[in-house]
N, C-alpha and C positions, 0 to 999 in steps of 0.2 A: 504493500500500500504506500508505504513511503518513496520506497523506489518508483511506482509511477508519477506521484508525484513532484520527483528528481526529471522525468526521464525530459529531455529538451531543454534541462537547464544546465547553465554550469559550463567554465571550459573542459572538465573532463569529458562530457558526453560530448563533444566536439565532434571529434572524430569519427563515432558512433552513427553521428548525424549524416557527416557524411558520407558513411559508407551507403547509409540507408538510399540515401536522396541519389547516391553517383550511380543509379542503375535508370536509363532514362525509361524503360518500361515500369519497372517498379517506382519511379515517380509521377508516371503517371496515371497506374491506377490511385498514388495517394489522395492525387488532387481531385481525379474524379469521385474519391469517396469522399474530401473536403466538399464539394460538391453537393454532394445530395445533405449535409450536416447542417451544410449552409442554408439550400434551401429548407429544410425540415425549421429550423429555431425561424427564416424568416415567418412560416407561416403559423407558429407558436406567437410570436410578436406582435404581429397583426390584430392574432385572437385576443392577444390583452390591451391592443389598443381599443379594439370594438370592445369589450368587455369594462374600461378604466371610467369612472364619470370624471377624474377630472382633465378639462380641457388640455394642460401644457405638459401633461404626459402621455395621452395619446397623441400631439404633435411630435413626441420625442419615438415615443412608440414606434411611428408609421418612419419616420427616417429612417431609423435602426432595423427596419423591418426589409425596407428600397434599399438598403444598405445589405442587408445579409442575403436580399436578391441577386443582388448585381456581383456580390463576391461568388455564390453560387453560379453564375456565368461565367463568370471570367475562368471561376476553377476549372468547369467542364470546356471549354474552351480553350485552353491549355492543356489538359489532360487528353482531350480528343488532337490537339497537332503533335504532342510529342508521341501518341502512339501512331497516329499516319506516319511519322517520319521513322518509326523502327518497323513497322508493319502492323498492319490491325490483332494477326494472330500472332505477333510476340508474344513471349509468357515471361512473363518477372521471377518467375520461380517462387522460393518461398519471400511471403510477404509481412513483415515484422510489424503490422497495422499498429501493437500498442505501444511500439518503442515512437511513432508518430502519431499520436493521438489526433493532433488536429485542437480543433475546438469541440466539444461535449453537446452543447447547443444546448437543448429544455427540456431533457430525455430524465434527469434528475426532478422534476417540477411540475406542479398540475397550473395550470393556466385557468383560473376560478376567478367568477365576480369577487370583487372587495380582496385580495390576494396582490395587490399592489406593489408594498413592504417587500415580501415576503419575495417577490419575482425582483423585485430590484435589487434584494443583495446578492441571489442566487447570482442575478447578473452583471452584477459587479465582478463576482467572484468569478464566475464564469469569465468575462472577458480578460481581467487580469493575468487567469492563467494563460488564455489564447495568447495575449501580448507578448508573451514570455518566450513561447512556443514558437509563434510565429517567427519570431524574431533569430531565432536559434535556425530555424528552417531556413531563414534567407541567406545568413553564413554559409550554412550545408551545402546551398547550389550557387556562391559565387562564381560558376564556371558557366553557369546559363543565366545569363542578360534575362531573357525574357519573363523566367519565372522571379527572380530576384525582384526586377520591378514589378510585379502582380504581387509578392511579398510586401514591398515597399507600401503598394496602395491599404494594402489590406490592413496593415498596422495603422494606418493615420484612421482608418473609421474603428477598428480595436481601439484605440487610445482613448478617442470622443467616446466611444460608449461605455469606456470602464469609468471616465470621469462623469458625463451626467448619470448613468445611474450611481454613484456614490453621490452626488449634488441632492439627488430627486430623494434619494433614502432619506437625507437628512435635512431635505424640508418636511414631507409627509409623516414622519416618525423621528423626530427630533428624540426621545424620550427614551426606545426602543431600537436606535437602529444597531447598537452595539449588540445588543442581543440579537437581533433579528440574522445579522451578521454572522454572529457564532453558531446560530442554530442551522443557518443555510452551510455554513462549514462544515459541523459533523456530519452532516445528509451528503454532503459531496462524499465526506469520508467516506462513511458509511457504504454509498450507491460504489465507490469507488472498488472498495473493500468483495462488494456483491458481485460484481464483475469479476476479479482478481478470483472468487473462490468459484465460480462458473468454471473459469477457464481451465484453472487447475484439477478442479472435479475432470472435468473432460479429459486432461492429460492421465490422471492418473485410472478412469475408464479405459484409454487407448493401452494405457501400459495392463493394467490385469487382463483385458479380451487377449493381450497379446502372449501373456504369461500363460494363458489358458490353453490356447491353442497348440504352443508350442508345446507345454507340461502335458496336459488333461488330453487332446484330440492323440497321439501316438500311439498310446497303451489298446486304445480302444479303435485304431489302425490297423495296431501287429494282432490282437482278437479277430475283427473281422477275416485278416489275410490266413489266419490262422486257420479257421475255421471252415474260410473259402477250400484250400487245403483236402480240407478234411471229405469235401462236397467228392460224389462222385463224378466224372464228368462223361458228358450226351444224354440223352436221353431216356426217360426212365417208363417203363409201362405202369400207370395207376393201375392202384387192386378193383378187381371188381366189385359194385354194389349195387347193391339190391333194389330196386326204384321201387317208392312207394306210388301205387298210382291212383292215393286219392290227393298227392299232391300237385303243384301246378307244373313243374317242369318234371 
């Protein structure tokens, strides 16, 4: 859990970064899954901006919303040229999706009437970590111009949103945004945490089916072969029987 939390920061993951990023098919399924995250939280955004009664948060709302659109473009839009230019059916081979997380979007959060607070510090926190990421990303592929400046863009509207949502918490809940704040933290934790033990659940399913197979399926191989063995072989005349013929066959 910590470790994800680490993963894109720091000069030690540096390097990391860019092994990830120096595969141009595997960077560009990343973006294209940047892509659909993007669009997914714009239309999360939206709903709380239709959802918000007051006025100068659903203006902030609907930017942040045209904002998480147009990154959603631009991702797939880069993700779709750099795999024309390796071939459509390139394969990236294995793909390290959680060593590049990306941004999380609103997958942690329900988007509910009067739930205002409570979405603007998730999304605080949310964008914070994206800025961080993002940022670490654009280093990785100083070798591609074109992605680096679609990096570049994408941090200036990360930045504006990490800042008015911190601005908006702490008009709306002056009182409360510290807590509001801690409690949107532990749930990232937490959702964090729920992910982390999926995945590994899954791993360690793949490793016993595998244990299984190799241990458990042999014994009862060399039985059957065994026993095959033992079969006579061609064909055997059945014994005669008696037909009853108040039955139907």
């Amino acid at each position: 859990m910590v470790a994800s939390r680490l993963i894109g920061r720091g000069p030690l993951l540096n390097p990391l970064q860019r092994w990830i990023w120096g595969n141009p098919v595997r960077r560009a399924h990343i973006l294209l899954r940047f892509a659909e995250v993007e669009a997914d939280s714009g239309r999360d955004v939206t709903r709380a901006a239709e959802l918000t009664p007051d006025p100068k948060l659903r203006r902030l709302f609907l930017r942040h919303a045209r904002d998480e659109h147009r990154h959603a473009e631009m991702f797939r839009r880069r993700g779709s040229e750099l795999l024309r230019a390796q071939g459509n059916g390139a394969d990236s081979g294995w793909r390290p999706d959680w060593l590049a997380p990306g941004e999380r979007g609103l997958d942690d959060v329900r988007v509910e009437p009067g739930s205002d607070a409570p979405l603007l510090a998730f999304l605080h926190l949310s964008e914070a970590t994206a800025t961080h990421r993002f940022a670490t990303y654009r280093r990785a592929v100083a070798n591609d111009e074109e992605t680096r400046t679609l990096f570049e863009l994408v941090l200036k509207d990360e930045e504006f949103h990490r800042t008015y949502s911190r601005h908006e918490l702490a008009r709306i809940a002056p009182r409360h945004q510290t807590w509001l704040l801690g409690k949107a933290r532990l749930t990232r934790l937490w959702h964090a945490y729920m992910r982390f033990a999926v995945a590994f659940a899954g791993i360690i399913a793949a490793v016993l089916l595998t244990l299984q197979y190799f241990i458990l399926l042999p014994p009862f191989a060399w039985a059957a072969r065994r026993g095959a063995r033992r079969e006579p072989k061609g064909w055997r005349a059945a014994a005669p029987q008696a037909r009853d013929l108040r039955a139907q066959y």
